[in-house]
Structures are given as C-alpha cells and as structure tokens.
Short mmCIF file of the C-alpha atoms (twelve columns), coordinates in Angstrom:
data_MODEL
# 
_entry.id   MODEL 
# 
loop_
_atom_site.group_PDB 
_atom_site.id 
_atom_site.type_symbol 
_atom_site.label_atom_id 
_atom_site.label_alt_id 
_atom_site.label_comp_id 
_atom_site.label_asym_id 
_atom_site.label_seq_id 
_atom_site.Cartn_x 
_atom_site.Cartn_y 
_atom_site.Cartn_z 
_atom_site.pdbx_PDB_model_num 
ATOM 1   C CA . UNK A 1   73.674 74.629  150.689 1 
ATOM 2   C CA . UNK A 2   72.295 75.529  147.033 1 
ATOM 3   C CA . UNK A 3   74.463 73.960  144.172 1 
ATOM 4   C CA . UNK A 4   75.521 76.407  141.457 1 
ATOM 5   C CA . UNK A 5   73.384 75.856  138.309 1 
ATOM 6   C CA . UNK A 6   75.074 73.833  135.663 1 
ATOM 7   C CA . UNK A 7   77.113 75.780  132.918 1 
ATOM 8   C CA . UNK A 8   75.014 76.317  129.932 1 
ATOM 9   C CA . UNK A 9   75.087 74.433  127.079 1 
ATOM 10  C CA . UNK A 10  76.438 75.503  123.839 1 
ATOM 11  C CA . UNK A 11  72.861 76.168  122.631 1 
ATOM 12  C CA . UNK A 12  70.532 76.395  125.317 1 
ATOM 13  C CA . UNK A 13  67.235 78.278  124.236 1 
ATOM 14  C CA . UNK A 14  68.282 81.203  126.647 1 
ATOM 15  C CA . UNK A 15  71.414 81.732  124.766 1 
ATOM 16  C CA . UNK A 16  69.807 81.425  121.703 1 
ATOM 17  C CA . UNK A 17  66.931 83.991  123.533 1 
ATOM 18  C CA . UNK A 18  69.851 86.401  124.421 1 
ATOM 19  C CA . UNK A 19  71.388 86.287  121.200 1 
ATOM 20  C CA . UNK A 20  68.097 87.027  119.222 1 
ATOM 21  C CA . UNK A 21  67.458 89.942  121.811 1 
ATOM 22  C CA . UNK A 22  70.852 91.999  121.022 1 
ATOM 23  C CA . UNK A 23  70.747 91.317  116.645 1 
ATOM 24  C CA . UNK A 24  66.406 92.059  116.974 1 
ATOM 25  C CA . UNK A 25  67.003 95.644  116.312 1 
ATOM 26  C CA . UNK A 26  69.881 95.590  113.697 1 
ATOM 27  C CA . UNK A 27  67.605 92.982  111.922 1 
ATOM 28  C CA . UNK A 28  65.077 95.453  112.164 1 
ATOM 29  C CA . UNK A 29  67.070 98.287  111.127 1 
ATOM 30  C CA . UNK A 30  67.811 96.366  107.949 1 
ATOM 31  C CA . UNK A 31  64.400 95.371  107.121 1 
ATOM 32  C CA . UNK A 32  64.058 99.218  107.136 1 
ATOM 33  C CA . UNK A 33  67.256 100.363 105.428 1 
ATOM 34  C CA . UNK A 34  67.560 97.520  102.671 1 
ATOM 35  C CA . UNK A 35  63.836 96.496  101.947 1 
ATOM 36  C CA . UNK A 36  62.018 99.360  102.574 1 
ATOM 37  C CA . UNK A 37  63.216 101.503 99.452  1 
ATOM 38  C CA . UNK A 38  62.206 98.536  97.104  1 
ATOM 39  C CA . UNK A 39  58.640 98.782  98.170  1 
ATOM 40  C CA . UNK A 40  58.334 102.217 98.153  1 
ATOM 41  C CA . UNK A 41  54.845 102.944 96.388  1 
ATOM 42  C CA . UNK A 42  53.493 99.798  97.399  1 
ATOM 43  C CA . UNK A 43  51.357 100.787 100.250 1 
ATOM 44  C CA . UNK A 44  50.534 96.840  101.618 1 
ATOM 45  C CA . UNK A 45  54.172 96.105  101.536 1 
ATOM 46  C CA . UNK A 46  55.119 99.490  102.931 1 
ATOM 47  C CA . UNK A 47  52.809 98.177  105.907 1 
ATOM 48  C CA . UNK A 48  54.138 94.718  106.325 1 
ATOM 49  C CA . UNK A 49  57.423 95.569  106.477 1 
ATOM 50  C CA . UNK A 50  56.719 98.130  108.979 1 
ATOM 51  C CA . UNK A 51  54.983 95.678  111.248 1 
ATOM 52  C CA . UNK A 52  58.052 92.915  110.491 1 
ATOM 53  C CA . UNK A 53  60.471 96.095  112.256 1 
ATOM 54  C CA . UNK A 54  57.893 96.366  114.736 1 
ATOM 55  C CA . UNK A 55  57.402 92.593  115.264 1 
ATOM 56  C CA . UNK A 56  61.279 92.022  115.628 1 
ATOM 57  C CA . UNK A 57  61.813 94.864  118.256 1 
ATOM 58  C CA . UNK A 58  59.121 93.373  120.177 1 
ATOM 59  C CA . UNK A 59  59.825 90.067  120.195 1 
ATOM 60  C CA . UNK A 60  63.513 91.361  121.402 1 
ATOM 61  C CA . UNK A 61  62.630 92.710  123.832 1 
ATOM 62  C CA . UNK A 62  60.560 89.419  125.328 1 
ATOM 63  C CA . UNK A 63  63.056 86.875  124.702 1 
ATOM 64  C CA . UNK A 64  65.673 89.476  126.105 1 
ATOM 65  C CA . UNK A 65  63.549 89.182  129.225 1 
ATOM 66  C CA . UNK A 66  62.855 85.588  128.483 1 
ATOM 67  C CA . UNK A 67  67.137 84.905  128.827 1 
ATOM 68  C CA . UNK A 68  67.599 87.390  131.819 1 
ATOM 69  C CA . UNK A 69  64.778 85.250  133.510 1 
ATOM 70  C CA . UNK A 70  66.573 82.010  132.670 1 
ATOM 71  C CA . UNK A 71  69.735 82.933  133.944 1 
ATOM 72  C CA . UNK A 72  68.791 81.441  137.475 1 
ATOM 73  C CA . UNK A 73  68.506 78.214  136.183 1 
ATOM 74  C CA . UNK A 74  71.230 78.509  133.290 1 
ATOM 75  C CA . UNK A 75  73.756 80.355  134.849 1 
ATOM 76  C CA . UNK A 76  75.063 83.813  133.455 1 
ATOM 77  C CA . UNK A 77  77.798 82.842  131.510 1 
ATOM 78  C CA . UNK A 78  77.327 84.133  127.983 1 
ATOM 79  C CA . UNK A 79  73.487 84.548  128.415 1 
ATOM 80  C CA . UNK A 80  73.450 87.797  130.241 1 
ATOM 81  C CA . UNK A 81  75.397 90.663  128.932 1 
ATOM 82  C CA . UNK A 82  73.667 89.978  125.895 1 
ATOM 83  C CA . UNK A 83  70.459 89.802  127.623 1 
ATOM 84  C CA . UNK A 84  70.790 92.843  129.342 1 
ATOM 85  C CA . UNK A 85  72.305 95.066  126.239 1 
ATOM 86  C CA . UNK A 86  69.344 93.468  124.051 1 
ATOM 87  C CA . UNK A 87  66.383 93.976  126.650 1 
ATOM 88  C CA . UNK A 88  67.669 98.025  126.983 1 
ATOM 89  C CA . UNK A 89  68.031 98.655  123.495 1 
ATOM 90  C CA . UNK A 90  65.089 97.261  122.399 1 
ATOM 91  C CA . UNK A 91  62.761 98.158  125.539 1 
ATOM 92  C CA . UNK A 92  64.347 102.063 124.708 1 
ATOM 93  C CA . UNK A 93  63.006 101.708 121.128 1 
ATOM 94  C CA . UNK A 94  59.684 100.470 122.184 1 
ATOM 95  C CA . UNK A 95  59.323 103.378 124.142 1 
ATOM 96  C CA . UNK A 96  60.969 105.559 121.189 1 
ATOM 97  C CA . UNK A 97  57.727 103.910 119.174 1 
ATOM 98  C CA . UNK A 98  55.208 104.846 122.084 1 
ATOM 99  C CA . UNK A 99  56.618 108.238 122.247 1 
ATOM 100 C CA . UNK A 100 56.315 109.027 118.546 1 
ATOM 101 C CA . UNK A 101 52.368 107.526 118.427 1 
ATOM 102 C CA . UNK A 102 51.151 111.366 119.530 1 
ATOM 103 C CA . UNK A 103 53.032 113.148 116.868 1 
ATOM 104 C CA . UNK A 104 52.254 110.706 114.313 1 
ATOM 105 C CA . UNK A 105 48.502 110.834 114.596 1 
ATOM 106 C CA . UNK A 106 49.190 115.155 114.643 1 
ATOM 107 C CA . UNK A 107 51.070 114.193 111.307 1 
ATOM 108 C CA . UNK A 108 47.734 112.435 110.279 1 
ATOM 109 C CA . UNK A 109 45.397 114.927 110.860 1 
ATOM 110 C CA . UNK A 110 47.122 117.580 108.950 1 
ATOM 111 C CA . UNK A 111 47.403 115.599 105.988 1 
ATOM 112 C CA . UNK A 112 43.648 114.532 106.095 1 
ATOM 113 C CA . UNK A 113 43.348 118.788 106.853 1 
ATOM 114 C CA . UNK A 114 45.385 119.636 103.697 1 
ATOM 115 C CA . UNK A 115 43.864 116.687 101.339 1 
ATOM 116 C CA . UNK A 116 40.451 117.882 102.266 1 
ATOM 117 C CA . UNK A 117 41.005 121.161 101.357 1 
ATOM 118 C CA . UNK A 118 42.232 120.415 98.072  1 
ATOM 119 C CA . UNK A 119 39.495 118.564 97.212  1 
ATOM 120 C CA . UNK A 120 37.516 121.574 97.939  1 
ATOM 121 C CA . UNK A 121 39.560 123.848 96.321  1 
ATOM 122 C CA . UNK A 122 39.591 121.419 93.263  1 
ATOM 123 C CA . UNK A 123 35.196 121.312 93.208  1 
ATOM 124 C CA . UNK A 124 34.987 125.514 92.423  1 
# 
C-alpha cells in the first residue's frame, strides 16, 4: 500500500516553481509596460528588454512544468492550481510568440522594401 506523499513544506522549490510560473507573465508584462517606454530610442536596450519578457515567459512556462512534475512527490496542495494556471498561460503566449514570428519577418521585409526605395529615390 503506497503512503501519501508528505504535505509540502512552506517553501519547497515546487511551490516556489509554481508560484514563479503564474507572476512570469505579469512580470513580463511589466517589463514591457513600465520599462519599455524609458528606453524607447535606445535600440540595445529596446532588445534586452525584449529578450528579459521573452526570457521570463519561458522560464514560466518550465518551472510551471517543473511544479506540475513535482507534485507526485510533493503532494498537490498549493503547488498545483498555480502550476497548472501558470504552465497554460504562459505555454498560450509562447505559442502567441511562435505564431506572430511569420508576420513579423513580412513586417521586416517591407520595411527593408520601403527603406530601399528611398534610398533610391533620394540618389536621382
């Protein structure tokens, strides 16, 4: 007869994991809303911080399947609604960033298009 796994600990990593998985994308949202706007010009920074949103969705999304994994050994209590809410939202805004790759590069194009002919237009 299995023995039920022992209740988790105030701070076990996969609460901590589960935790980190649901406030990921808010964090990220704020890196976006808050940050963003005092960088704007500043091309490198406009980058980083882009990647930091990116980076924090990400690693959401692992640790959120990190915690869900754990919960076997750690028991559900408070480790896996949070799990589960922070693996969907930030595996749905992973694909939300796969999804928009095709129309970005589009985007891309065009402008290269529209910056090459004004430098064209600008030589006669």
């Amino acid at each position: 007869m299995d023995t039920p796994p022992p209740p988790p600990s105030g701070n076990s990593f996969p609460k901590q994991a589960a935790t980190f998985s649901v406030c990921a994308p808010f964090l990220s949202f704020a890196v976006g809303i808050f940050l963003q706007p005092l960088v704007r010009g500043e091309r490198a920074a406009v980058i980083i911080l882009g990647l930091l949103s990116t980076l924090l969705i990400i690693v959401g999304l692992i640790l959120g399947l990190v915690a869900l994994a754990a919960t076997k050994s750690h028991g559900r209590t408070g480790i896996f609604g949070k799990a589960i809410a922070g693996t969907i939202i930030n595996g749905l805004l992973v694909l939300l960033m796969l999804a928009s790759i095709p129309g970005i590069m589009k985007a891309m194009d065009r402008a290269k298009a529209i910056q090459q002919q004004q430098m064209e237009q600008n030589q006669k």
